[in-house]
C-alpha positions in Angstrom: 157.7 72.2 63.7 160.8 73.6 62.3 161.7 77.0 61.9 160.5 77.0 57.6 157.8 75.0 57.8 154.9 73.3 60.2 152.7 70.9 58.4 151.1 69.8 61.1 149.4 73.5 61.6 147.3 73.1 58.3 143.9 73.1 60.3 145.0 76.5 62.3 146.0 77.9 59.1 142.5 77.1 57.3 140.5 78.1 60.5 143.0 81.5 61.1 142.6 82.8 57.4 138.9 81.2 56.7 137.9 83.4 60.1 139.9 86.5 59.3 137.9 86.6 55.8 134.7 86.1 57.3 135.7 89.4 59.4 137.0 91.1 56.2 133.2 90.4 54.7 131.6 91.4 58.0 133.6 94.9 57.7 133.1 95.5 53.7 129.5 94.7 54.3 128.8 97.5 57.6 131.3 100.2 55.4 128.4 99.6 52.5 125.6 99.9 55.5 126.7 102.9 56.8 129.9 104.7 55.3 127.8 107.0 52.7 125.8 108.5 55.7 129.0 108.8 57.6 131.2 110.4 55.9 130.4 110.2 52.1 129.8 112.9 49.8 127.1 114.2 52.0 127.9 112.8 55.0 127.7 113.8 58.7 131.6 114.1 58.2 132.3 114.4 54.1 135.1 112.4 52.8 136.2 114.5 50.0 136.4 117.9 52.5 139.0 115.1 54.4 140.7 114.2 51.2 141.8 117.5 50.5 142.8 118.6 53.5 144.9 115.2 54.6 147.9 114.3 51.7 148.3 110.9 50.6 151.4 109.9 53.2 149.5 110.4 56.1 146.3 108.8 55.1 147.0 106.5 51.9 144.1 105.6 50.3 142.4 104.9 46.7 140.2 107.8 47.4 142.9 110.2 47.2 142.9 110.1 43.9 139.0 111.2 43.5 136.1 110.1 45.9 132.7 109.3 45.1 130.1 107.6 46.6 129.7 105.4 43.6 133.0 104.8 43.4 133.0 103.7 47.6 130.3 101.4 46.6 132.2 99.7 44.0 135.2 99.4 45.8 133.8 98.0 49.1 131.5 95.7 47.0 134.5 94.6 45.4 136.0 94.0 49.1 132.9 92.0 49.9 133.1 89.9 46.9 136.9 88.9 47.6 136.4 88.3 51.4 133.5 86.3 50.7 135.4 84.0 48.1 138.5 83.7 50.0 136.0 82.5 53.1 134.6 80.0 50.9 138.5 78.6 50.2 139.4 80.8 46.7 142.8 81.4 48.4 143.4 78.0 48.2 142.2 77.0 44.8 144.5 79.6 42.9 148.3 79.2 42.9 150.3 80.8 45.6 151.3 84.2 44.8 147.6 84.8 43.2 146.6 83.8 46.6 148.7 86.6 48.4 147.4 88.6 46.1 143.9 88.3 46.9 144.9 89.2 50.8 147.2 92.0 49.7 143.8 93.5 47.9 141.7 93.1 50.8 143.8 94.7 53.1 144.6 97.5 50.6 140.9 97.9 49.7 139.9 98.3 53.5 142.5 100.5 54.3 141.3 102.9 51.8 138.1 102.9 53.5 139.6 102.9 56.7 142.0 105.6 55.9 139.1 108.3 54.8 136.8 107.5 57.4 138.2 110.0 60.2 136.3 109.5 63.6 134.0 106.8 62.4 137.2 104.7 62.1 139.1 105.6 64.9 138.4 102.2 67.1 141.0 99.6 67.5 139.9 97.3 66.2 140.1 98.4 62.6 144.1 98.4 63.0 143.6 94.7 64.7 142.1 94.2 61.0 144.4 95.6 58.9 147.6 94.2 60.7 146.1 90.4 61.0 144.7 90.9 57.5 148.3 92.3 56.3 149.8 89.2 58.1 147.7 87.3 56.5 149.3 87.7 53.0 152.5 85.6 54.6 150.9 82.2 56.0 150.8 80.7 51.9 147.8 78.2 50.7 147.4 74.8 50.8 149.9 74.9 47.7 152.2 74.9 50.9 153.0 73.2 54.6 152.0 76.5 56.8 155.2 78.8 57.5 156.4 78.6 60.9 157.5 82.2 61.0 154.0 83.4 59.6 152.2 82.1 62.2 154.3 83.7 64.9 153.7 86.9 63.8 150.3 86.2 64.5 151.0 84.9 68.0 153.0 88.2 68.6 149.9 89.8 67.7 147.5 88.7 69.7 150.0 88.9 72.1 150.6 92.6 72.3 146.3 92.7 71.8 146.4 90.8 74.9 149.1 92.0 77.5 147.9 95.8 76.4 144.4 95.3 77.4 146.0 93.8 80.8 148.6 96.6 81.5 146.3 99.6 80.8 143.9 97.8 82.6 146.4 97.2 85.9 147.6 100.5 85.2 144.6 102.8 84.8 141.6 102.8 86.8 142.4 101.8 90.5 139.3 99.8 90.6 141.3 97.2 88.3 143.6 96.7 90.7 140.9 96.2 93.8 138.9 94.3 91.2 135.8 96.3 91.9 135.7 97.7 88.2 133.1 95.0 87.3 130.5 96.3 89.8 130.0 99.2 87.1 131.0 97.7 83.6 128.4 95.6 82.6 126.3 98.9 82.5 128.2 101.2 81.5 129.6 99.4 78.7 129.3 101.5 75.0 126.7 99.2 74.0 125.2 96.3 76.7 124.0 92.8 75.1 120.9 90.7 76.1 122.8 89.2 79.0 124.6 92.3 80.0 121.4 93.1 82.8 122.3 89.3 84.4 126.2 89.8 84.0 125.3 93.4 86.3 123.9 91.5 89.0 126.1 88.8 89.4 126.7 89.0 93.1 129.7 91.0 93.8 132.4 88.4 95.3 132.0 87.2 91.7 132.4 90.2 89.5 135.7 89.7 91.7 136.4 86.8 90.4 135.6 88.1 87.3 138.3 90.8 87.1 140.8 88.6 89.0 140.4 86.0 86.1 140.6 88.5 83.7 144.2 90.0 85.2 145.6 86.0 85.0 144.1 86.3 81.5 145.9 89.4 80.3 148.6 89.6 81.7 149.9 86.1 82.7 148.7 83.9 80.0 150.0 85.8 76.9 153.5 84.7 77.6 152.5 81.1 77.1 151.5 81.5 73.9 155.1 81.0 72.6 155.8 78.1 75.2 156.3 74.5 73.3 153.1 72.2 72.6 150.2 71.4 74.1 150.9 74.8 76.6 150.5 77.0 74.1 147.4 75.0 72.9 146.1 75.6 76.4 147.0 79.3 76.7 144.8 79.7 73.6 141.8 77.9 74.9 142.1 80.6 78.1 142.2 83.8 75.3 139.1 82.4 73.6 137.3 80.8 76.7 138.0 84.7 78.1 136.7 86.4 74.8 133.5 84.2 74.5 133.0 85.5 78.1 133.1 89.3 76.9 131.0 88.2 73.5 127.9 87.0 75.8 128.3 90.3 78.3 129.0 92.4 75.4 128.9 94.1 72.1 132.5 95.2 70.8 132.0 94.4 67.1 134.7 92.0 65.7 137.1 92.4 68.5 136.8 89.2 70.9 136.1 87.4 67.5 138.8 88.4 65.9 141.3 88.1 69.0 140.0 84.4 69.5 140.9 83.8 65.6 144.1 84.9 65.8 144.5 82.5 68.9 144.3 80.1 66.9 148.1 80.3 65.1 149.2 79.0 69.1 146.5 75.9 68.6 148.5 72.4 68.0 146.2 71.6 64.7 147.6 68.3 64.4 146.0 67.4 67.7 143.0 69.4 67.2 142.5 67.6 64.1 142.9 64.0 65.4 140.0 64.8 67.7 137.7 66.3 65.4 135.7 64.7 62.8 137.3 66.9 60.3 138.6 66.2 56.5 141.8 64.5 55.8 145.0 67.4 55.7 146.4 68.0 51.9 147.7 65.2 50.7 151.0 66.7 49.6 152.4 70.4 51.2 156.2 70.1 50.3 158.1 73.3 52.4 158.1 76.9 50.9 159.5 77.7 47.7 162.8 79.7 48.4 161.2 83.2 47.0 158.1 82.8 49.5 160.5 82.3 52.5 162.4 85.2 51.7 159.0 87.0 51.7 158.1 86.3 54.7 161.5 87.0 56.7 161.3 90.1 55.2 158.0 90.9 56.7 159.3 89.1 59.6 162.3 92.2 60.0 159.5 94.8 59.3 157.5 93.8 62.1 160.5 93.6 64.1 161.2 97.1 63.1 158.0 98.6 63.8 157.4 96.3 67.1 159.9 99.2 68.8 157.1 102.2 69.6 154.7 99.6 70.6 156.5 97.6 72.7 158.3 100.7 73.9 154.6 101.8 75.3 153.8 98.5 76.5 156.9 98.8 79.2 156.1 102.4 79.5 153.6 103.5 83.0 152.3 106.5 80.7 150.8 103.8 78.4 148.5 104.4 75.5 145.4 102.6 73.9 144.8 101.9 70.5 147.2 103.9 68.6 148.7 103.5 65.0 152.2 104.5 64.9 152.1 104.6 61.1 149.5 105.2 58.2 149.3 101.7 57.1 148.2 100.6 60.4 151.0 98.2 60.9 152.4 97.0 64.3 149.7 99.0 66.6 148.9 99.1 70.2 146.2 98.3 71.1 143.8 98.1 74.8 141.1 98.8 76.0 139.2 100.0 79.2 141.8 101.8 80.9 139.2 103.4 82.8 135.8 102.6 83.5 132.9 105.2 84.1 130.4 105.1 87.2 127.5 106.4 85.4 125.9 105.8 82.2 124.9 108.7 80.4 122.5 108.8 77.1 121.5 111.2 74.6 118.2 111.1 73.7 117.2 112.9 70.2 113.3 114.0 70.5 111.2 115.7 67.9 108.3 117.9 67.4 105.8 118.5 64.9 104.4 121.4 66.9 105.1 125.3 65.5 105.9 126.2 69.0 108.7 124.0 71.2 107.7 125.3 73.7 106.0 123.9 76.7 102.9 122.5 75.0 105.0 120.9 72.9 104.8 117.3 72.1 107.9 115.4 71.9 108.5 112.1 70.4 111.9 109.9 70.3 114.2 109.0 67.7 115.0 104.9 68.5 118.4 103.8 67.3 119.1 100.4 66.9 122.0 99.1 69.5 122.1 102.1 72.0 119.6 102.1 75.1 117.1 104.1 74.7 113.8 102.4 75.2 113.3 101.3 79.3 111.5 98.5 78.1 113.6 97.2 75.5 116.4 94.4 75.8 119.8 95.1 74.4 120.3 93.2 71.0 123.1 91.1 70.2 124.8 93.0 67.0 128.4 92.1 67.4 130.6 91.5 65.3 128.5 93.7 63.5 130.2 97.7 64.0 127.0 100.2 64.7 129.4 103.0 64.6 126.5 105.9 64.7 125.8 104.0 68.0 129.1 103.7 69.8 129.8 107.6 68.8 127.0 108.5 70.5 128.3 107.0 73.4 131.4 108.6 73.0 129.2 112.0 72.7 127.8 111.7 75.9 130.9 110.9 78.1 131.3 114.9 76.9 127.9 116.2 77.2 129.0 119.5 77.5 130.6 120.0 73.6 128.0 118.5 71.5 129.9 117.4 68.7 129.7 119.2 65.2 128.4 115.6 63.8 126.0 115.5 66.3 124.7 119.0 64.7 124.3 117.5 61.0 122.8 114.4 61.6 120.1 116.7 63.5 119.9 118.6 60.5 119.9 115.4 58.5 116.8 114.1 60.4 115.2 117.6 59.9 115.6 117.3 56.0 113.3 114.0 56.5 117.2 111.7 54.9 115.9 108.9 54.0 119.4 107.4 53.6 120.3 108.2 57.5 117.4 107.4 59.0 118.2 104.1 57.8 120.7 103.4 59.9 117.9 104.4 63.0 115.6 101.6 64.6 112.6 104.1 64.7 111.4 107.0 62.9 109.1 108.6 65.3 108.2 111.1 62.3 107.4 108.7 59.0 105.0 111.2 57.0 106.5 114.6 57.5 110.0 115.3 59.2 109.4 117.2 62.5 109.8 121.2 62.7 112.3 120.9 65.9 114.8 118.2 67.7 116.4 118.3 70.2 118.7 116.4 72.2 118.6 115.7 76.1 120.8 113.7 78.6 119.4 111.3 80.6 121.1 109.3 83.3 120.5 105.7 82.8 121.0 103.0 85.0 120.0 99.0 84.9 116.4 98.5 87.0 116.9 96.2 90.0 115.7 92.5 90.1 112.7 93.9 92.0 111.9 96.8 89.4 111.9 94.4 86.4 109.3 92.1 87.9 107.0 95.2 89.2 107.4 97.5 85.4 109.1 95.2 82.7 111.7 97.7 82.3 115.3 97.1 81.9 116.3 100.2 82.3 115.7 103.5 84.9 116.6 106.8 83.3 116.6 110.2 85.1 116.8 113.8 83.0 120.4 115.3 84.1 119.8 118.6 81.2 119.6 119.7 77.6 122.4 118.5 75.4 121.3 120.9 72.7 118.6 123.5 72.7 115.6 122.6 69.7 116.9 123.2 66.5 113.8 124.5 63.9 114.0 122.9 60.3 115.6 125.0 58.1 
């Protein structure tokens, strides 16, 4: 591998950008699911109330010229479209710079989404998206032999994804440290998977083991991803081996999967190749043209540039999570977990039909799709699918005492009977007639024991800690 060109890495190339497209169309298609309820014209959140308020240098976006829901629609269709072409190898039937086009759209067209969509947006991994999918537009096509400095921009990114998660792990929450942080996790996670209830009661000398791993993980193996070949081949293996690990306990949308792809730029695809019963490589990938290396070492001094701040917080014991030093969403920090709560709280939203909510009331359960809720029911797998309603009402309950103004309208939402939002619900407790009153309680929820499951088939235990907000009547 020279420092222009590395032929050999065509299969890390096709896997890296083939991956990162799949994620791009994963995105596009949840922003169509759920974006218009969100925060569209009408949404819990209204885009074009944000619009006005927020000028274009601080959040650029297409929409700042006029938003619409039809317009959203066609735009992230349009992002769907493209991410599913380029996954299916367009980027590398069209000649190069029509190629870097194609990622330049993508990346524009989901930062215009991302850009407008306030809190709903806010999670770290939509930076992770836009930087790997910005980075993207610099690794060529198979017009070319991969460029050597591309792909170690995308080894410094997974990089800083990694070592961040380590420090503010090591940093924060003393239970990292006395690796005890694990005996809570798996249930208090934003949103547990099916196996989340077995990861919880692991004995505890290996939740340990678990967090122990995970420090050798974050904050040791990083550095090897820039040491020569087969190393860094093996220091990838550990970053994916580590991220399947929190895929099977987990849901954290397109995180681990997109941290595992991005592994892949350390991966020796020569060797990988000769063991795999893969296609031949191109048959001819002569070295960059002169123009697209200039490109790319000019990308190369921007990320330098902007790698300041965030490295600047990586060194620093006040250390930050996921934070964008700049609107484009370039050169973030990024981690996870600093802390780690004790107890996992829910809010439950219950309806009534009744005139009265009063005592005699009865009240029935609004079911949403990833959150607990249901004591009998066994997390789903939805990752890397984003349920974003879900994980903000997790968020909602770590601060049960200022319901959030969101909160408020999608109660009023479910009051009006919105046929659009209760869409993005599991169950509608209330399919003829919307109910006359919600309201919303918190409940304390905990996973049931080994000996509770066998004797009631539940998966969870909950126990009422209060009213989150009082019944609400339909307007």
């Amino acid at each position: 591998m020279d420092w222009i060109a590395a032929p050999d890495a065509w299969l890390s190339r096709l896997v890296l950008q083939r991956g990162l497209a799949v994620v791009y169309l994963v995105a596009f298609l949840a922003a169509l699911r759920e974006f218009r309820v969100l925060a569209g014209e009408r949404g819990l959140t209204p885009a074009p109330a944000f619009v006005r308020a927020v000028p274009f240098r601080h959040a650029p976006s297409l929409f700042q010229w006029r938003y619409s829901d039809r317009l959203f629609t066609a735009v992230a269709a349009l992002g769907a479209t493209l991410a599913a072409a380029v996954a299916c190898g367009a980027a590398d039937a069209v000649p190069l710079p029509v190629s870097m086009a194609l990622w330049a759209a993508l990346w524009a067209l989901y930062l215009s989404i991302v850009n407008i969509g306030q809190t709903w947006y806010g999670f770290g991994w939509e930076s992770l998206l836009l930087e790997a999918g910005f980075l993207a537009i610099f690794l060529g096509n198979d017009a070319i032999a991969p460029p050597t400095l591309g792909l170690y921009l995308m080894i410094w990114l997974v990089f800083r994804v990694e070592l961040g998660a380590g420090l503010i792990k090591w940093r924060g929450d003393p239970c990292w440290r006395k690796l005890t942080c694990l005996y809570h996790h798996h249930e208090t996670q934003p949103m547990p998977g099916p196996l989340s209830w077995y990861f919880h009661h692991l004995p505890r000398p290996l939740h340990r083991v678990e967090a122990a791993a995970n420090h050798i993980a974050q904050l040791i193996v990083p550095f090897a991803l820039f040491a020569p070949q087969p190393v860094a081949t093996w220091a990838a293996a550990v970053v994916m081996i580590t991220q399947l690990w929190l895929v099977a306990s987990g849901n954290f949308a397109w995180l681990n999967w997109l941290t595992m792809i991005l592994a892949v730029a350390a991966v020796d695809g020569a060797l990988a190749a000769r063991h795999l019963p893969l296609p031949a490589p191109p048959a001819d990938q002569p070295d960059p043209p002169s123009w697209f290396t200039i490109t790319v070492v000019v990308a190369a001094a921007l990320v330098a540039m902007l790698s300041y701040r965030p490295v600047r917080n990586l060194l620093s014991p006040r250390q930050q999570m996921n934070r964008s030093y700049n609107s484009v969403h370039l050169v973030n920090t990024y981690g996870a977990f600093g802390s780690v709560t004790r107890q996992r709280m829910e809010i439950v939203l219950e309806g009534t039909d009744a005139a009265d909510p009063g005592e005699g009331a009865r009240w029935r359960e609004y079911a949403f799709r990833g959150k607990p809720g249901d004591l009998a029911r066994l997390p789903r797998p939805f990752a890397p699918f984003h349920l974003r309603l879900d994980w903000m009402m997790w968020f909602a309950a770590l601060a049960p005492h200022r319901p959030q103004p969101w909160l408020r309208a999608l109660v009023q939402r479910l009051l009006a009977g919105d046929r659009a939002t209760l869409r993005l619900l599991r169950v509608n407790p209330f399919p003829d007639r919307p109910p006359t009153h919600i309201r919303a309680r918190l409940y304390r929820y905990r996973f049931t024991t080994w000996r509770e499951r066998r004797e009631t088939g539940a998966w969870w235990h909950r126990a009422l800690v209060g009213e989150h907000l009082p019944p609400t009547p339909r307007r």
